[in-house]
C-alpha positions in Angstrom: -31.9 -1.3 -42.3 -30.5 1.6 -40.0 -34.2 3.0 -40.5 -35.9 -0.2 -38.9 -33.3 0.1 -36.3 -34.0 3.8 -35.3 -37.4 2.7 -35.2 -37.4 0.3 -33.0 -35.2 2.6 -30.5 -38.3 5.2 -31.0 -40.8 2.8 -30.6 -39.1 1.4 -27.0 -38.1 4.7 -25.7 -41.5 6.0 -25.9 -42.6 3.3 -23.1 -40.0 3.7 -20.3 -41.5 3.6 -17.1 -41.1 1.1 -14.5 -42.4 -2.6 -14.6 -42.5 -5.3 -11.9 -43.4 -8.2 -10.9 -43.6 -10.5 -7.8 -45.4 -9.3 -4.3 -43.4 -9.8 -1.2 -45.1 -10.2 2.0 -42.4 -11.2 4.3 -41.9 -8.5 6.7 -43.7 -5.5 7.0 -45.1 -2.9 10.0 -47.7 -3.5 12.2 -49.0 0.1 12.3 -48.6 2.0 9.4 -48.7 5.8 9.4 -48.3 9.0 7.7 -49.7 12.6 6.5 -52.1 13.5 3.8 -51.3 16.6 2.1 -52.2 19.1 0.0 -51.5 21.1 2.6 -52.2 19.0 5.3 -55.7 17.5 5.4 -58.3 17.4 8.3 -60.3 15.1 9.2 -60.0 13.4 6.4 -61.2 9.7 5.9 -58.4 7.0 5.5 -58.8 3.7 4.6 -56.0 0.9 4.7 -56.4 -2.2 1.9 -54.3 -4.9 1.6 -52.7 -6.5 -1.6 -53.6 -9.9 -2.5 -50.6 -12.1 -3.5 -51.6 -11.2 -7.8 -50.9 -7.7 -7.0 -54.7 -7.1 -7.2 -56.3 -4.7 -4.4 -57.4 -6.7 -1.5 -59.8 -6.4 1.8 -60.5 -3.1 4.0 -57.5 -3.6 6.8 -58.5 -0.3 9.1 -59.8 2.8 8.6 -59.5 6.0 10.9 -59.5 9.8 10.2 -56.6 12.5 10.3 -55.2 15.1 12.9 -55.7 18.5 12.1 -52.1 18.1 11.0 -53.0 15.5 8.3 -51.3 13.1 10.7 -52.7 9.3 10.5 -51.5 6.3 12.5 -53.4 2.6 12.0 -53.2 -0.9 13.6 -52.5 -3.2 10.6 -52.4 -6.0 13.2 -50.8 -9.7 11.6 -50.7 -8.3 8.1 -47.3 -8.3 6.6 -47.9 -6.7 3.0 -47.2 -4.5 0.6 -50.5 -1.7 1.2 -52.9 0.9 -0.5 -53.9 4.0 1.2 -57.0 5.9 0.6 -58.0 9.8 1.5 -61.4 11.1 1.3 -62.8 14.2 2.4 -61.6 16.8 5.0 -60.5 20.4 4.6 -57.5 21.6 4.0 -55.4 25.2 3.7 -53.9 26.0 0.2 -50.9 27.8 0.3 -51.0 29.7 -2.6 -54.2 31.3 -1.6 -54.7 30.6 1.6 -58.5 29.9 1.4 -60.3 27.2 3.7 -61.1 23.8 1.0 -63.0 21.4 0.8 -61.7 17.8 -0.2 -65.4 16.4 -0.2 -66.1 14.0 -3.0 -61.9 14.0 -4.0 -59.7 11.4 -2.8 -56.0 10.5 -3.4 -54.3 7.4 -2.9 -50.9 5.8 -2.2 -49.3 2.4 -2.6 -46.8 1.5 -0.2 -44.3 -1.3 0.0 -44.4 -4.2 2.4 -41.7 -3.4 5.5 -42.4 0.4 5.4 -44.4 2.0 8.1 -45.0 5.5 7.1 -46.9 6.2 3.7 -47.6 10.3 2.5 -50.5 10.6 0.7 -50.2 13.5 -1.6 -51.5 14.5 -5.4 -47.8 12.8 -6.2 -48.3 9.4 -4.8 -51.7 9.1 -6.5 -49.5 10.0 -10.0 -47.8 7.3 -8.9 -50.4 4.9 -8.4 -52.5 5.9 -11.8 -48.8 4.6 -13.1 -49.3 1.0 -11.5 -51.4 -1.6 -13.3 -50.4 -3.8 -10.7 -49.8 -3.2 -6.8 -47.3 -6.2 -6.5 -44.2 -5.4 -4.5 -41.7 -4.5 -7.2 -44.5 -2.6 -9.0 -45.3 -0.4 -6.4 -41.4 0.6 -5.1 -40.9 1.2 -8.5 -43.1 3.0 -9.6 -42.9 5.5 -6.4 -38.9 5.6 -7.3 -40.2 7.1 -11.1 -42.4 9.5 -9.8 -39.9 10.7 -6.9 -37.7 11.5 -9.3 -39.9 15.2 -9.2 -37.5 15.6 -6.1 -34.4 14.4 -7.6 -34.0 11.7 -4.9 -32.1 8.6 -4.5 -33.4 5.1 -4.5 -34.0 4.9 -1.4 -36.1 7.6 -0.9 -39.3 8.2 -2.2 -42.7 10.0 -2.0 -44.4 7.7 -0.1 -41.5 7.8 3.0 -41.0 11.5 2.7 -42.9 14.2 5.2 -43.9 17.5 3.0 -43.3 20.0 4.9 -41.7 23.7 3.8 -40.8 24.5 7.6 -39.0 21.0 8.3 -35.4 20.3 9.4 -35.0 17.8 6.5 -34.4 19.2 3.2 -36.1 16.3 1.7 -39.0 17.3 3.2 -38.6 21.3 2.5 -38.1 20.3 -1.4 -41.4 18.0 -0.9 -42.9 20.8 0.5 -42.3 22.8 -2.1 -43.5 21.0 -4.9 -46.8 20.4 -3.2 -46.9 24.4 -2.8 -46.1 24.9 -6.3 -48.5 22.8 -7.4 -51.2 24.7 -5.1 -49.4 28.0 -7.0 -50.1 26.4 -10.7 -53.4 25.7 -10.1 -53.9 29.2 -9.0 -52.4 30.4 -11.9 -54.5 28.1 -14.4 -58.2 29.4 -15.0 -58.6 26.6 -16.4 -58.1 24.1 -13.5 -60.9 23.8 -11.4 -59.2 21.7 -8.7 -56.2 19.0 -7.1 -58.3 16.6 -9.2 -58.2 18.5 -12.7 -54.4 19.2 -12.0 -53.1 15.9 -11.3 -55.2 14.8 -14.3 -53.7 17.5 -16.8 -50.0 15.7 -14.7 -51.0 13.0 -15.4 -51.6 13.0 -19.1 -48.0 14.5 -19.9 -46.5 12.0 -18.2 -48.0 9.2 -20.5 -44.5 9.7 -22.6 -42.9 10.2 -19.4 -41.8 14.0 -19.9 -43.4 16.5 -18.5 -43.0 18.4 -21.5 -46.6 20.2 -21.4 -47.1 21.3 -17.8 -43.7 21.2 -17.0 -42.9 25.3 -17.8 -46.1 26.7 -16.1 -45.3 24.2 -13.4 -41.9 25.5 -12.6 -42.4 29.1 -13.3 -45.2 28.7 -10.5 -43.3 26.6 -8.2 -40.6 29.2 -8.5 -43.5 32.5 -7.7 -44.2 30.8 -4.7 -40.7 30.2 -3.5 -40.2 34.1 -4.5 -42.3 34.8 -1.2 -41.2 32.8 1.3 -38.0 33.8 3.2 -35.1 30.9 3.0 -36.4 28.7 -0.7 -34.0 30.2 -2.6 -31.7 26.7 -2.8 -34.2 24.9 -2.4 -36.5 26.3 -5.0 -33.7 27.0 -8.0 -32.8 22.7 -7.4 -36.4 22.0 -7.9 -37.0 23.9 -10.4 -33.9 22.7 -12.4 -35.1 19.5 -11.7 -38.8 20.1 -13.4 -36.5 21.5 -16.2 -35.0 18.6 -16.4 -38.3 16.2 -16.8 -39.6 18.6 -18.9 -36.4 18.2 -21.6 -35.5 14.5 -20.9 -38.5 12.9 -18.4 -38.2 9.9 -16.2 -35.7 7.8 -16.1 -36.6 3.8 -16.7 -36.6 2.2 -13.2 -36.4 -1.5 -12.3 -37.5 -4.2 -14.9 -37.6 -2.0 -17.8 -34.0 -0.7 -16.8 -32.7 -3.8 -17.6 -34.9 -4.0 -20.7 -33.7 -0.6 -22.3 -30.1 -1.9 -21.3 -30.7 -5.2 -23.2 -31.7 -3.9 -26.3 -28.8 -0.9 -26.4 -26.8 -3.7 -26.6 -28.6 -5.8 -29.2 -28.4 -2.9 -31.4 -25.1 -1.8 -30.8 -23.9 -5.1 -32.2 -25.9 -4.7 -34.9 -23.2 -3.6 -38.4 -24.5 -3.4 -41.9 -25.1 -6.9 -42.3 -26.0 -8.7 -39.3 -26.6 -8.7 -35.5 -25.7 -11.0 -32.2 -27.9 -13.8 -32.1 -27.1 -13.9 -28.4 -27.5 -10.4 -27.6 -31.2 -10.3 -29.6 -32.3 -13.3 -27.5 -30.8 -11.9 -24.5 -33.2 -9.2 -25.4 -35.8 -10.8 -26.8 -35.7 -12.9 -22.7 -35.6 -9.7 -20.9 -38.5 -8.0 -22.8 -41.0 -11.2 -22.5 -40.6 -11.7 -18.8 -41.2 -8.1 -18.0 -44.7 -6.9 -16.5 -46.4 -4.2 -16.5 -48.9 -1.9 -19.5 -45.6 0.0 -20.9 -43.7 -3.3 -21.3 -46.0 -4.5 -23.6 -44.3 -1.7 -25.8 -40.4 -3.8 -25.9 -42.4 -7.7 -26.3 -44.0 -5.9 -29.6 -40.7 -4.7 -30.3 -39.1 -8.1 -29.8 -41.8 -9.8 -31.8 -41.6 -6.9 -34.5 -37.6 -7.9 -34.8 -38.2 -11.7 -34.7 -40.6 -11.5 -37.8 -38.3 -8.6 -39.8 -35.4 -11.7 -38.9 -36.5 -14.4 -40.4 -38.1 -13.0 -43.4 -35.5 -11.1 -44.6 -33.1 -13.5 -44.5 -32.9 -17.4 -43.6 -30.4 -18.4 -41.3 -28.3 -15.3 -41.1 -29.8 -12.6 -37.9 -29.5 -9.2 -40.4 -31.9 -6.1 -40.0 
């Protein structure tokens, strides 16, 4: 019994991530802008899309190009929703070599949420995007929130709302900075990697379990030999890189929906003795788990229907595991 019941735990924890549902269109900018960076990109095409109220991508809104900053400012005109954010093209400086490249034929992308006017666009915001299987508005904010965890931010800040920049007054956007710098710096160090694309792919795949438990000590140990050569990253770079330790030993944290999910069924099991288990708490659970969207919560509705079946066939009447 206690087996089944570390199993399921295994089998739940292994899908944490962040799961939404519901789009909210009331509110929302009427000019959106923002930098795309990795360093900053120019001349690069952008290209606004809109959401359509399933959370599915929707028509071409604007398009313009970026500043030789990587700046970008649109006119969204009447539309009030949640947006996705395309950049293709244009050059860019990498700081850990300094060479002149070429973004041709690459693109990276970022969701934003409706009522924000600023969204980044940076090889972190299109992590967080590959994590979406849905652009609705809960999806998308929380999904950003996961992946801005890499800073060690609060709620309220996030990827998309944060300038990168190593020189800037913030230290939001020094620590942003950094991380996009580091990543320039691992690539670098990586023969391997031929590009942002091969890198954010290789970022990518560790974070399927939601560690970064493969990447994550080459990451660091790069993000920490660039900060080695610039005057003033010492704080800044030993927080970040504690922070990539961090995700490396315990990964994300479950954001939104599935929150509540992992919450529910902590509960279900703790009431759980050698006999039986809270009929309320397991359909508390069992509630949670089905209304919850999103590819990883498909991982606590099998657990929920895995539990229901071990129930009832073990033994009539009586909730036991």
């Amino acid at each position: 019994m206690k087996k089944f019941l570390c199993l399921l735990v295994a089998i739940s924890l292994l899908g944490l991530c962040s799961a939404c549902s519901d789009s909210d269109n009331n509110g929302g900018p009427t000019t959106l802008s923002g930098t795309a960076s990795k360093g900053p990109i120019d001349s690069a095409n952008v290209k606004i899309y809109s959401v359509t109220d399933a959370g599915a991508k929707g028509k071409l809104l604007n398009s313009t190009k970026t500043n030789s900053s990587g700046k970008y400012q649109v006119d969204l005109g009447n539309y009030k929703g949640q947006v996705i954010v395309k950049v293709e093209g244009g050059t860019y400086e990498d700081e850990a070599t300094g060479d002149k490249i070429n973004f041709a034929n690459k693109k990276m992308r970022a969701a934003q949420v409706a009522s924000k006017n600023k969204a980044m666009v940076t090889p972190f915001t299109e992590l967080a995007v590959r994590k979406m299987n849905t652009y609705t508005q809960k999806r998308v904010r929380e999904s950003n929130q996961q992946i801005s965890q890499f800073l060690g931010t609060d709620d309220q800040a996030s990827i998309t709302d944060i300038e990168p920049n190593t020189k800037g007054k913030d230290l939001e956007e020094q620590k942003y900075g950094l991380l996009l710098a580091g990543f320039s710096q691992y690539i670098k160090e990586n023969a391997t990697i031929g590009d942002v694309e091969e890198a954010i792919k290789r970022f990518e795949e560790d974070l399927e379990d939601n560690k970064l438990d493969t990447v994550g000590k080459s990451f660091q140990e790069a993000t920490q030999e660039y900060a080695n050569h610039e005057k003033g990253m010492e704080k800044i770079s030993d927080e970040i890189t504690k922070r990539i330790d961090d995700l490396s030993e315990n990964g994300t944290e479950a954001t939104g929906d599935l929150k509540d999910v992992k919450n529910k069924l902590v509960d279900f099991l703790n009431s759980c003795n050698s006999s039986e288990c809270s009929k309320d708490k397991y359909e508390s659970f069992k509630t949670v788990a089905n209304s919850a969207q999103g590819k990883e919560a498909h991982l606590f509705k099998a657990v929920a229907a895995m539990a229901d079946i071990y129930l009832k066939r073990l033994v009539t009447g009586v909730w036991m595991l």
